[in-house]
N, C-alpha and C positions, 0 to 999 in steps of 0.2 A: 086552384090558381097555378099559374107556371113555376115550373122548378126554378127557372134562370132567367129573369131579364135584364134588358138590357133597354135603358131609359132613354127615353129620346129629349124629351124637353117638361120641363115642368113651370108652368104657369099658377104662380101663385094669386090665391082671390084672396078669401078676408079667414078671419076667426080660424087659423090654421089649416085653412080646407087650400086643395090643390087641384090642377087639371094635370094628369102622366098621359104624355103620349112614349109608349114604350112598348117593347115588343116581347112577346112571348111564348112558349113552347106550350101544349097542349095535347096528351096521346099522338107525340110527332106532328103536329101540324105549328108551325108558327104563324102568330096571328097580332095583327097592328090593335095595340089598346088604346081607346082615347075615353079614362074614365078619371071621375072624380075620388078623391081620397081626401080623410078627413087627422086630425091628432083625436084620440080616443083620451080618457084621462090620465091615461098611465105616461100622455106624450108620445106614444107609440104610433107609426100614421100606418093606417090602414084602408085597403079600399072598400068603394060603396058599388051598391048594384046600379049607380046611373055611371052610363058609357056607355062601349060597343067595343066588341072584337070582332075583328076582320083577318080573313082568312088572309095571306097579301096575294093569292090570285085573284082578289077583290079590289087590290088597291087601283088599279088600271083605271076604271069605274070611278073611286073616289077623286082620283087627279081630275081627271074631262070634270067631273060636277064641282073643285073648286076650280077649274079654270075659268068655268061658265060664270062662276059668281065674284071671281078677281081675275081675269082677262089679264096677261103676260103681255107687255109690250116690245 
């Protein structure tokens, strides 16, 4: 996991589970996370393996494919 993030938004669902879009360092690459994270028992919230990290020379890409699906007026 990255040494140092730096959170962008978090989107809360249900039963203490969460959506982090946040960013993070990786062997020097910083990379856009958009994954779920849960409270384990201890209350302590930790992430799960469903997401994606993205290198942000990728995010270019991800912008054009939400434009495509929410169209900017």
């Amino acid at each position: 996991m990255a040494q140092e993030e730096k959170v962008i938004v978090v989107h809360e669902k249900s039963r203490g589970e969460t959506v982090r879009v946040y960013l993070g360092e990786y062997k020097g690459i910083t990379y856009l996370h958009i994954r779920e994270w849960y409270t384990d028992k201890d209350q302590e919230q930790k992430p799960t393996k469903k997401g994606i990290a993205l290198p942000l020379d990728k995010i270019p890409g991800l912008r054009e494919a939400l434009n495509e699906l929410v169209p900017q007026d």
